[in-house]
N, C-alpha and C positions, 0 to 999 in steps of 0.2 A: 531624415533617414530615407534611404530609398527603397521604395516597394517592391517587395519581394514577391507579393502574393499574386501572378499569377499562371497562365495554364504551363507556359517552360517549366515553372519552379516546380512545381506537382507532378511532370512528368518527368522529370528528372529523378524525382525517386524512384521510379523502376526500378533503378541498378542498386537499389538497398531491400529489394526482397525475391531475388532471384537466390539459386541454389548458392549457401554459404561458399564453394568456391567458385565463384563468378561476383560475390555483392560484394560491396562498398559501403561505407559506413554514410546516414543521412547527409544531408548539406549543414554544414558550420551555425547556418543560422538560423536553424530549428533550434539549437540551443542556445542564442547571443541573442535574438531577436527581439524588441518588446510588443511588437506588431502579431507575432507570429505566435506568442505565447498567449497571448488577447482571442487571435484564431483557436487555438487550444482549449481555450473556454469553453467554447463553443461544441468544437469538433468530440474533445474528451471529458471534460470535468464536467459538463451541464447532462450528459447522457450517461458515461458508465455507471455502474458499481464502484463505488468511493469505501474502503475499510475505515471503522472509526475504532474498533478495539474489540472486547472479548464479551460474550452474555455472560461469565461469571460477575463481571462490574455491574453488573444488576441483576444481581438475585432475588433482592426482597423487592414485593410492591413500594414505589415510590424511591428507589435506588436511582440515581442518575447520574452523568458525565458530560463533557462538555467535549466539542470537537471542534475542527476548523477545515474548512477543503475551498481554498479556490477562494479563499476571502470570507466565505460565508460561514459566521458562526450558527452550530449545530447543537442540539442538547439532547440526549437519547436517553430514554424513560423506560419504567416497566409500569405501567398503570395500576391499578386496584385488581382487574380484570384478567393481570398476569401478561396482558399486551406489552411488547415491548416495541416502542413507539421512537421516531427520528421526526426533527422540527427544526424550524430556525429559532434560535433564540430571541428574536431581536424583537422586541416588544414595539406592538401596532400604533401607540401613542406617540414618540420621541424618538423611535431609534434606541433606546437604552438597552442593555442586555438583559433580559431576565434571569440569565446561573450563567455559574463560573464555578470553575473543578470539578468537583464529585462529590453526593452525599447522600440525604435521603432527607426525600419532601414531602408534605400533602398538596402542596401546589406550587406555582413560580409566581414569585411577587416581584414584580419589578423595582427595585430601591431606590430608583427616581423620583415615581409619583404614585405608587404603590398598585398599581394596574396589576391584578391578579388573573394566573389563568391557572384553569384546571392541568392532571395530569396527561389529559388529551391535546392539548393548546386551546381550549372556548375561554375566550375572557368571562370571568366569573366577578368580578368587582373592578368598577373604576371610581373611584370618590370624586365628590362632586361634578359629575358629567351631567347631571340634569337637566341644567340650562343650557346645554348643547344640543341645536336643532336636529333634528330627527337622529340624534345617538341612538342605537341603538346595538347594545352590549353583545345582544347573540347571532350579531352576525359578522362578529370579527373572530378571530383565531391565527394563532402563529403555523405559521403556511408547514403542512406536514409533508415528508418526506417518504419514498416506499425504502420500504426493511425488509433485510432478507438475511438469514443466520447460514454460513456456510463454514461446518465442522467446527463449530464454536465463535467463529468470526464474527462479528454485526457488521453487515455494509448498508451504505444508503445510496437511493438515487434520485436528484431529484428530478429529474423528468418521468412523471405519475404514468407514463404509457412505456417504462422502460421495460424489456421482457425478462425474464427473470436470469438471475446468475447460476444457477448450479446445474441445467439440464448443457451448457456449455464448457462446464469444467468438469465432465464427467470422466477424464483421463486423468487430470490430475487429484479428482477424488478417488480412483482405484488405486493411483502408486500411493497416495498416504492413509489409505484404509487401514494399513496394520498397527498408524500410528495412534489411532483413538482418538482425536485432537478435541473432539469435542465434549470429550472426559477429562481432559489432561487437567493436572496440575498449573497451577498459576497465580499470576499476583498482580497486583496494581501498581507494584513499585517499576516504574516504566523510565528508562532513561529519556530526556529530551531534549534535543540540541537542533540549534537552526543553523544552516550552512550558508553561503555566497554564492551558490551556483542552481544551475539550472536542475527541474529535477529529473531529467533522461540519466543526466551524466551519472546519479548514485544509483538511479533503478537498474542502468547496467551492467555496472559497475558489482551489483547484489549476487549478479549470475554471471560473472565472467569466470571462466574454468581456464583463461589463458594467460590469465597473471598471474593464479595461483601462488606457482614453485618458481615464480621469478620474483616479481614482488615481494612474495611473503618465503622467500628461503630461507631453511631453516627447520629444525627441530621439529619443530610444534606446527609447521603445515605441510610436513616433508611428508606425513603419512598418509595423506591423497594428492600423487602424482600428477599434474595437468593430462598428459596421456592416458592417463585410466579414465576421463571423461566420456561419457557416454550421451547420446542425446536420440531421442524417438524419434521415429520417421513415421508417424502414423498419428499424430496429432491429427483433430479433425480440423477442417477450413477456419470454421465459426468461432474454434475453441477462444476462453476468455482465458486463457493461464497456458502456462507452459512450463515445464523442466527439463531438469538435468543428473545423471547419476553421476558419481565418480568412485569409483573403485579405489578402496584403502590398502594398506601395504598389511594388515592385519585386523580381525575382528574386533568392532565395538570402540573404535578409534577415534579418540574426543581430543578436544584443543584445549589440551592441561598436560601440566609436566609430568602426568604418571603415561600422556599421549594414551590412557586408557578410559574407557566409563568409569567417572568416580560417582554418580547415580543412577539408580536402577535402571535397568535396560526396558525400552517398553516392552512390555509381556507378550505381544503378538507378531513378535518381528520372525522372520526366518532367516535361516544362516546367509541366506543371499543380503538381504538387509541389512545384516550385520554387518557387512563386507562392504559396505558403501555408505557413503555420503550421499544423501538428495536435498538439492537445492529447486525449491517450487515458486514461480509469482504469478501474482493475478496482477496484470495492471490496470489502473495506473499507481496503486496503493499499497500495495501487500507484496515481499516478501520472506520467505521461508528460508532459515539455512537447516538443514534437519541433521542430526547424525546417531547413536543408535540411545543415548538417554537424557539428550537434550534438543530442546529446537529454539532458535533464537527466530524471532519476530522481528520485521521492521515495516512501523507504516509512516508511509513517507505524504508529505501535505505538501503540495506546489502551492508557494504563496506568492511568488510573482517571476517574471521570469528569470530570475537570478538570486533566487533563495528558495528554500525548502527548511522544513523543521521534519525530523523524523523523531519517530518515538521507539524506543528498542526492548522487548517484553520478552519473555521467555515460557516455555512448554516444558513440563517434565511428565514424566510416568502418572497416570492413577495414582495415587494414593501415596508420591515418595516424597511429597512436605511431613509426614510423619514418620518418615523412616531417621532414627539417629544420623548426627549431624549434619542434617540436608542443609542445612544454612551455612557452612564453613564447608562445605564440598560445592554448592554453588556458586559461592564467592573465589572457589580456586579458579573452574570456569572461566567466570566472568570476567573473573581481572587478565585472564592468560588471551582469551576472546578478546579483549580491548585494548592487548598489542596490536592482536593485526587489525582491528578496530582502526588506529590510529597509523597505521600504512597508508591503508584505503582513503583515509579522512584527509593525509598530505596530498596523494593522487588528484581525486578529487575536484583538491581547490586549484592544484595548479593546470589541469584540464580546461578551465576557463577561460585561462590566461593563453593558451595555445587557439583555443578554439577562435577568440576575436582575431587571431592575427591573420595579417592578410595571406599569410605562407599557410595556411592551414589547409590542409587536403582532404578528401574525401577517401580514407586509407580503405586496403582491402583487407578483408578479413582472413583468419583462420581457422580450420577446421574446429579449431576448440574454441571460435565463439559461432557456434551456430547459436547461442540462444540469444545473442544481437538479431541476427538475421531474423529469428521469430520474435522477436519487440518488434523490429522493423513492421513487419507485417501483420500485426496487431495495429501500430499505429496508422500507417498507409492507408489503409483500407479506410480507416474513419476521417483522414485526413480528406482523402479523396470525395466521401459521401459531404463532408461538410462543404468541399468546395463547390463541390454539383449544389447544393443548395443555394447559397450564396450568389454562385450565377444565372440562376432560374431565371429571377427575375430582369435582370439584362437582356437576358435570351428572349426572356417573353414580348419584350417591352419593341 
């Protein structure tokens, strides 16, 4: 394959983070690449904030789940202590996993060779290690991760000197302040489905406001306009997320055939909120579709450079899993959301197939995707730091 990686190809993206009418969409082979997706590793999965799911999935001490980011299996814990704790699973003996799904433990036994570790990760038991030269049990431990809860969120990072997530999203925690999110309603029944493609292609795809009323025409997505899209000019530089509004044709405007809220509206919204759709992402993990009594969730897992698993979770009001039939009013939702669900999902796949060919361009954009243009430059930026590092040492030498 031929090497893409260097200073042309990085400076070349310039013209993907100038003002959305001047930029162009990245080079083809940031998303076809498997060189480039490997760089990626590096550049983004080993430094950002990674989403793994909600603190309601571990409520009680000893409550736990299993994750996966970047290859590397993850297990998030709430200790004894009320800590709630990120690790690798991967037990220090063998390789073998120590958990798998979710439940609630006093500790992780490994079911290989029954190597135990507390709910911190310190190995606490290994049978028969004895006559292993200088073992000794308390100085191992499954390599722990930094955790950080943002509006109900759990994200993890593994690089232990990563600075923290929320003093950088603090624009996109005032547009969803009305929504409560870290009170909301929710559940564990999580859709999960793995794709064939790169994962740029769906993260963009989560906030694009310009397929909208072309793709999805039609009834049920006719009552937010592409042109009623709105997007912030005063994001800060650093910022780790970004959004987007879009003005409805009417208040409180949900993707179900009554095209209205069929559960409760969140309690702190204002008539302007109501009048709008907000769609928010942290990347490289977390998208938000919001609208005024439901939020649909997707975290999306890059597992190699031509597949992605996402997982699809849902937000409702305070307190509207006890409101009469929140369960058959959800499900109207859901299945009406998984038409256009399955738009998106044809798109998608065949994006890939465009993307390897040699005819494939580097298209310009329109005003209704500036929030490409801001992924763009979210990603750029750390693209570029990872590259300066990488040639230090040449430069040094």
């Amino acid at each position: 394959m031929v090497q893409i990686l260097d200073d042309p190809f990085f400076a070349s993206m310039e013209s993907s983070i100038g003002p959305v009418d001047e930029a162009e969409m990245l080079p083809p082979s940031c998303y076809t690449d498997p060189a480039f997706f490997e760089f990626e590793k590096d550049a983004i999965f080993a430094k950002e904030w990674l989403c793994v799911g909600r603190q309601e999935w571990v409520e009680k001490p000893g409550d736990y789940f299993t994750s996966m980011h970047m290859g590397e299996p993850i297990v998030v814990v709430k200790g004894r202590d009320g800590i709630i704790r990120s690790m690798s699973s991967v037990c220090q003996h063998r390789a073998m996993l120590v958990a798998e799904g979710h439940g609630n433990t006093r500790s992780f036994l490994c079911p290989y060779h029954h190597w135990a570790y507390s709910l911190d990760g310190q190995l606490i038991g290994a049978p028969a290690m004895e006559r292993a030269c200088g073992f000794d049990k308390s100085k191992i431990k499954l390599p722990n991760f930094k955790v950080e809860i943002w509006l109900g969120f759990i994200f993890v990072n593994f690089d232990l000197d990563a600075a923290p997530l929320a003093p950088r999203l603090t624009k996109v925690t005032e547009v969803l302040e009305n929504y409560d999110l870290a009170n909301a309603d929710t559940s564990m029944e999580l859709e999960e489905l793995t794709f064939p493609w790169n994962w740029k292609v769906m993260f963009e795809n989560n906030n694009d406001g310009y397929h909208a009323n072309r793709l999805h025409a039609g009834p049920l997505h006719d009552i937010a306009p592409s042109e009623l899209c709105v997007f912030p000019q005063d994001l800060p530089e650093d910022t780790a997320g970004y959004y987007r509004y879009n003005g409805t044709i009417h208040a409180d405007a949900s993707f179900n055939p009554t095209l209205k809220a069929l559960l409760p509206v969140f309690p702190k919204l204002t008539d302007e909120d109501r009048n709008r759709l907000l769609f928010a992402n942290v990347p490289p993990s977390l998208s938000l579709i919001i609208r005024a009594d439901l939020v649909a969730f997707i975290i999306l897992h890059a597992n190699s450079h031509d597949t992605i698993t996402a997982k699809r979770g849902w937000l409702a009001a305070p307190g509207a899993k006890a409101q009469p039939l929140f369960r058959e009013r959800l499900k109207v939702n859901l299945d009406a959301s998984a038409e256009i669900a399955a738009q998106d999902v044809h798109v998608d796949g065949l994006i890939p197939v465009g993307l390897r060919s040699r005819y494939a361009a580097r298209g310009r954009y329109s005003w209704q995707e500036q929030a490409q243009r801001e992924f763009n430059a979210w990603l750029v930026k750390r693209y570029k730091v990872e590259w300066a590092v990488r040639k230090a040492p040449a430069s040094a030498a």
